[in-house]
LUMVO-156382 format. One record per residue (C-alpha): x, y, z; residue in three letters. Coordinates in steps of 0.5 Angstrom, whole numbers, plus 500, padded with zeros to 3 digits. Layout:
REM residues N
+-----+-----+-----+------+
:  c1 :  c2 :  c3 : code :
+-----+-----+-----+------+
:   X :   Y :   Z :  Ala :
...
+-----+-----+-----+------+
END
This chain:
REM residues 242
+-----+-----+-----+------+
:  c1 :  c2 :  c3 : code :
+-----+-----+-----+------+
: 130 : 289 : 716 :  Unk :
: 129 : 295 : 712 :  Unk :
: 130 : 302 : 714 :  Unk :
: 123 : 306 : 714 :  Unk :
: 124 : 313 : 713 :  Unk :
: 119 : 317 : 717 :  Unk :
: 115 : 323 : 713 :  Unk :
: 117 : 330 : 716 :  Unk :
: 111 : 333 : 720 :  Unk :
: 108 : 339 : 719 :  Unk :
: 110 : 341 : 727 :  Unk :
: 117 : 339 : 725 :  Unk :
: 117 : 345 : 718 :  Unk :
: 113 : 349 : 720 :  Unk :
: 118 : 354 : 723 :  Unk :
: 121 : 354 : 717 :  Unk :
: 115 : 358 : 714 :  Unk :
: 118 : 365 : 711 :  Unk :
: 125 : 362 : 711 :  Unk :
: 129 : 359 : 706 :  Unk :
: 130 : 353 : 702 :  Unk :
: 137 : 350 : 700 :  Unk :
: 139 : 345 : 695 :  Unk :
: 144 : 339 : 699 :  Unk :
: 149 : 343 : 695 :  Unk :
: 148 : 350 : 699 :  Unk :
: 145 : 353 : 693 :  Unk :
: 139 : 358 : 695 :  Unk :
: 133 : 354 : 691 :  Unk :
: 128 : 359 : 694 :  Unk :
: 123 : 361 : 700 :  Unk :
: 118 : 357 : 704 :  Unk :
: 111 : 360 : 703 :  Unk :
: 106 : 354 : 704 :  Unk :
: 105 : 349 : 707 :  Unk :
: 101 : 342 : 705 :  Unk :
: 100 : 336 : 710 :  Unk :
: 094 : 330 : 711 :  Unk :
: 091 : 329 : 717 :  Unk :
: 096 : 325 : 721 :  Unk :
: 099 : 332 : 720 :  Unk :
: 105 : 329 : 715 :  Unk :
: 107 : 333 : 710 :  Unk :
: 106 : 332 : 702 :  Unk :
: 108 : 338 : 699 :  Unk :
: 111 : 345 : 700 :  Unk :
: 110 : 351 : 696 :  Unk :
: 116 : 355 : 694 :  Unk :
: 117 : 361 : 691 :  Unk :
: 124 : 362 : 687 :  Unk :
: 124 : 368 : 685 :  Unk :
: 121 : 374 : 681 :  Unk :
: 114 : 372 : 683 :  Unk :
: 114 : 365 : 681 :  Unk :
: 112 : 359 : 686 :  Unk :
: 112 : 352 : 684 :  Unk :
: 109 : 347 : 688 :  Unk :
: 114 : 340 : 691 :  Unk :
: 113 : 333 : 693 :  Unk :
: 113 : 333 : 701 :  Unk :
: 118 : 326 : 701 :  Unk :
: 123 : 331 : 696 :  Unk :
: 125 : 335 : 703 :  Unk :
: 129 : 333 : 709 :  Unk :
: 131 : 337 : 715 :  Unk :
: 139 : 338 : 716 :  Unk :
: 142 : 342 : 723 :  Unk :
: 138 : 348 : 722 :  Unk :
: 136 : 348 : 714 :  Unk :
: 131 : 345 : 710 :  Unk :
: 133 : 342 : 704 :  Unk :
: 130 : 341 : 698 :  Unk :
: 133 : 334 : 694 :  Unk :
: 133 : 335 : 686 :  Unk :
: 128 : 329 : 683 :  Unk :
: 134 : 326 : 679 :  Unk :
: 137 : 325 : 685 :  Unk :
: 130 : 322 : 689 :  Unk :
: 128 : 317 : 684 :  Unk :
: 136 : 315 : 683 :  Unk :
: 135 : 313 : 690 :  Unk :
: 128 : 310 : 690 :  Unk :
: 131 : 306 : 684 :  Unk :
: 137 : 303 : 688 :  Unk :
: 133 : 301 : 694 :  Unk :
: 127 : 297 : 689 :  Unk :
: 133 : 294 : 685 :  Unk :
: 137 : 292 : 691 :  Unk :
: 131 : 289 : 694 :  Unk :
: 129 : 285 : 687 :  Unk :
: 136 : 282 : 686 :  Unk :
: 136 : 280 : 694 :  Unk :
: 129 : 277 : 693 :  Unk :
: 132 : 272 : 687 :  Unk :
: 138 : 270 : 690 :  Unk :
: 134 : 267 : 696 :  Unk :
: 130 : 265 : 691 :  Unk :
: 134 : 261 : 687 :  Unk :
: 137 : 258 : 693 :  Unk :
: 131 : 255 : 696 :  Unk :
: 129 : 252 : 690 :  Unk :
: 136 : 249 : 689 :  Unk :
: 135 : 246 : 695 :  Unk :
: 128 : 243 : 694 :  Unk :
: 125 : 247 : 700 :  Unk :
: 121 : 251 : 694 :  Unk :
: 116 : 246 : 689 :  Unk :
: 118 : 248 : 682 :  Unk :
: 111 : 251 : 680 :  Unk :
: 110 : 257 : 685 :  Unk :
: 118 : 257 : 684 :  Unk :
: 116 : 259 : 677 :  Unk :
: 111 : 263 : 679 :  Unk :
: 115 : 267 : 684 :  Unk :
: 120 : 267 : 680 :  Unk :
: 116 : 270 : 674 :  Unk :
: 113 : 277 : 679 :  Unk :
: 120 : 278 : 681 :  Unk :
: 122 : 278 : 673 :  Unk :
: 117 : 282 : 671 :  Unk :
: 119 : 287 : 676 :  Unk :
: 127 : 288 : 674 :  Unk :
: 123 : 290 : 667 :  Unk :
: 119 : 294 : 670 :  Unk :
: 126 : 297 : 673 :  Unk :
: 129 : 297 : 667 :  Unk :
: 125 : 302 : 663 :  Unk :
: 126 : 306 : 670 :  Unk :
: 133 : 305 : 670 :  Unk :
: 134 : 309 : 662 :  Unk :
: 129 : 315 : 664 :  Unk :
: 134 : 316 : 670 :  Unk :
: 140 : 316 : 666 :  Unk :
: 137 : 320 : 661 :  Unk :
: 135 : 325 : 666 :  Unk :
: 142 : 325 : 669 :  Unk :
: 146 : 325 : 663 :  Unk :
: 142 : 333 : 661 :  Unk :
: 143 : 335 : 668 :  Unk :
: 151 : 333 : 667 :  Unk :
: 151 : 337 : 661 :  Unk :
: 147 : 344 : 665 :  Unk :
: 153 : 343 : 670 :  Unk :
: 159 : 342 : 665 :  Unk :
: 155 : 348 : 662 :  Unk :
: 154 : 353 : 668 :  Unk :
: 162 : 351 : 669 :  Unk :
: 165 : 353 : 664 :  Unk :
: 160 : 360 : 665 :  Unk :
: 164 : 361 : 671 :  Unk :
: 170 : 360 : 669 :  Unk :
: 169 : 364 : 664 :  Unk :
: 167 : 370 : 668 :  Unk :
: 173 : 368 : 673 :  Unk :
: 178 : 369 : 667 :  Unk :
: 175 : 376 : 665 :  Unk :
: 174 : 378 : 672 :  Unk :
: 182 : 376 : 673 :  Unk :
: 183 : 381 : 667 :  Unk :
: 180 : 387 : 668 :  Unk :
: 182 : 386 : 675 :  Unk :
: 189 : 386 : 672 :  Unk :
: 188 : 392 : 668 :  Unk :
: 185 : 396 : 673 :  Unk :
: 178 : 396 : 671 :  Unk :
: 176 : 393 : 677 :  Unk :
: 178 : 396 : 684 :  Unk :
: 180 : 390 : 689 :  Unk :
: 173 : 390 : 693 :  Unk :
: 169 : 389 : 687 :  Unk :
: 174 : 384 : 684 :  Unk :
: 174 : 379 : 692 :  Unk :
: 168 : 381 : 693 :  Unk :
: 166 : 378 : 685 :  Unk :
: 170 : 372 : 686 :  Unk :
: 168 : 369 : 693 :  Unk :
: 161 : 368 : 689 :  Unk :
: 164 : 365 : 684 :  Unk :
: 169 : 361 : 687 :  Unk :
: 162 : 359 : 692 :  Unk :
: 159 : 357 : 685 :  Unk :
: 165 : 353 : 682 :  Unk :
: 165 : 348 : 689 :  Unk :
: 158 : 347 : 689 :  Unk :
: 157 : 346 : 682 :  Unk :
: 163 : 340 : 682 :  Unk :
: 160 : 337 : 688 :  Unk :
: 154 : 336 : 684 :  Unk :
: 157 : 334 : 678 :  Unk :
: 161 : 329 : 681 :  Unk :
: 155 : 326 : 685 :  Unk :
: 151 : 325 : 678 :  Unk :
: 157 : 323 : 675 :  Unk :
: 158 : 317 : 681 :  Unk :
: 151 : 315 : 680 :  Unk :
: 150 : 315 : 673 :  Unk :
: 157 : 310 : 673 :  Unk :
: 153 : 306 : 678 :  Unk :
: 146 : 306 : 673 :  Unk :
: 151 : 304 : 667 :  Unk :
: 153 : 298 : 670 :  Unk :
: 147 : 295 : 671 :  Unk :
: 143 : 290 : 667 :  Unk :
: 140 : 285 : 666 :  Unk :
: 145 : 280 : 667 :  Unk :
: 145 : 283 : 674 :  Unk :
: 141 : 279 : 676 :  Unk :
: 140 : 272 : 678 :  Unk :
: 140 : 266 : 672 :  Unk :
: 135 : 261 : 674 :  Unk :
: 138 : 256 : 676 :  Unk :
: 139 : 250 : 670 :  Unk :
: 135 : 243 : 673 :  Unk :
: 141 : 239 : 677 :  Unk :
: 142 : 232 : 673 :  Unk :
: 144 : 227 : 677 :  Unk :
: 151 : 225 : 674 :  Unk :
: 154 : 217 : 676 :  Unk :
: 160 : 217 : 680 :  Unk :
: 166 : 215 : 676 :  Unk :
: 169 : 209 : 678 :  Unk :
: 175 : 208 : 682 :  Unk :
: 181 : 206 : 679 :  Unk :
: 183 : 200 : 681 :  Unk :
: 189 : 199 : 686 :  Unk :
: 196 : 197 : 685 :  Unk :
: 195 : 191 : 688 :  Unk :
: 189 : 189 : 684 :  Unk :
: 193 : 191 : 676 :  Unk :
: 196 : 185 : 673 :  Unk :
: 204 : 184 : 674 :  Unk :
: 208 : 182 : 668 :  Unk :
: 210 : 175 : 670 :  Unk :
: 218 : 173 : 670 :  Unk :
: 220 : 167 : 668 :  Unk :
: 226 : 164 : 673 :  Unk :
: 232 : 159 : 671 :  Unk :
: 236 : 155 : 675 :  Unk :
: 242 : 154 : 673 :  Unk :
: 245 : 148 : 676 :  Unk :
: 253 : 146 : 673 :  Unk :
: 255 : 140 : 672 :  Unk :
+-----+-----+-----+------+
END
């Protein structure tokens, strides 16, 4: 059975109301200033502001709670989650498929049928499967782009903390945040990058062929034993001395 993942109720978040949001990476995405919920008191959306007076509104099923923290998933990583478990599901159901009807617990006419769902399903995927690389491929290259920004900075801080512009305070304290930054960029990156190795492996070729019609093929002969092959046949003289 699948894991059912239960939506957070409005009683669960709402002591998070005036609080920050975090992303799963520890970064501060912004803070928590209303609160969207149905009548079974499920929670189907957030509204946040991140920073100079702006707010955005987020899908309810994007956040988690953690310890004491609420999170905030990016998309690319909910929808590559969403992507696994449908094509997971897809390929299993297949390969069930195809066994049962190899073994004629299926008739051929709903076997095809079923098969054909099944099929249009993977293709469907398919095209959902190219969008979510698309989008992990750019965010890869905002990450790789904030890196080097950080590294840079770091060197030119080591600079003029060298050349005595900067006074050690000031150069920690510039540091730690920079140094903070690097990790949770790396960690994100190397996440992306995990799963768009996943993504690319994946094709059409993932998933099951349907099984070739099974032609019954005659048993071959069995060779004829030792004692059944014909013996050279030897020919005796007596000689008898006179």
């Amino acid at each position: 059975m699948e894991n059912m993942i239960m939506p957070i109720t409005l009683e669960q978040i709402r002591r998070f109301l005036g609080r920050p949001l975090q992303d799963p990476y520890g970064r501060t995405f912004g803070k928590v200033v209303g609160i969207n919920a149905n009548l079974k008191d499920e929670v189907t959306g957030v509204g946040i502001e991140v920073g100079n007076g702006e707010f955005v509104q987020c899908p309810g099923d994007r956040v988690t709670i953690s310890a004491d923290t609420l999170v905030l998933a990016p998309t690319w990583k909910v929808e590559a989650e969403e992507f696994r478990k449908e094509f997971d599901v897809v390929t299993r159901r297949l390969k069930a498929l195809d066994e049962l009807f190899s073994v004629g617990d299926i008739q051929k006419d709903v076997y095809e049928d079923m098969r054909k769902q099944h099929e249009d399903a993977i293709n469907e995927l398919k095209s959902k499967r190219k969008s979510i690389l698309d989008t992990l491929s750019q965010r890869s290259s905002t990450l790789n782009t904030q890196l080097r920004q950080l590294q840079t900075h770091l060197a030119g801080n080591k600079m003029f903390h060298a050349s005595g512009e900067f006074d050690d305070q000031s150069y920690k304290a510039v540091s730690d945040a920079i140094d903070t930054g690097l990790v949770r960029a790396m960690a994100e990156r190397k996440e992306v990058d995990s799963i768009f190795g996943y993504l690319s492996k994946l094709d059409s070729s993932s998933t099951n062929p349907a099984p070739a019609t099974q032609t019954p093929v005659a048993a071959p002969s069995p060779a004829p034993s030792a004692a059944s092959q014909p013996k050279d046949q030897v020919m005796v003289l007596h000689v008898r001395e006179t």
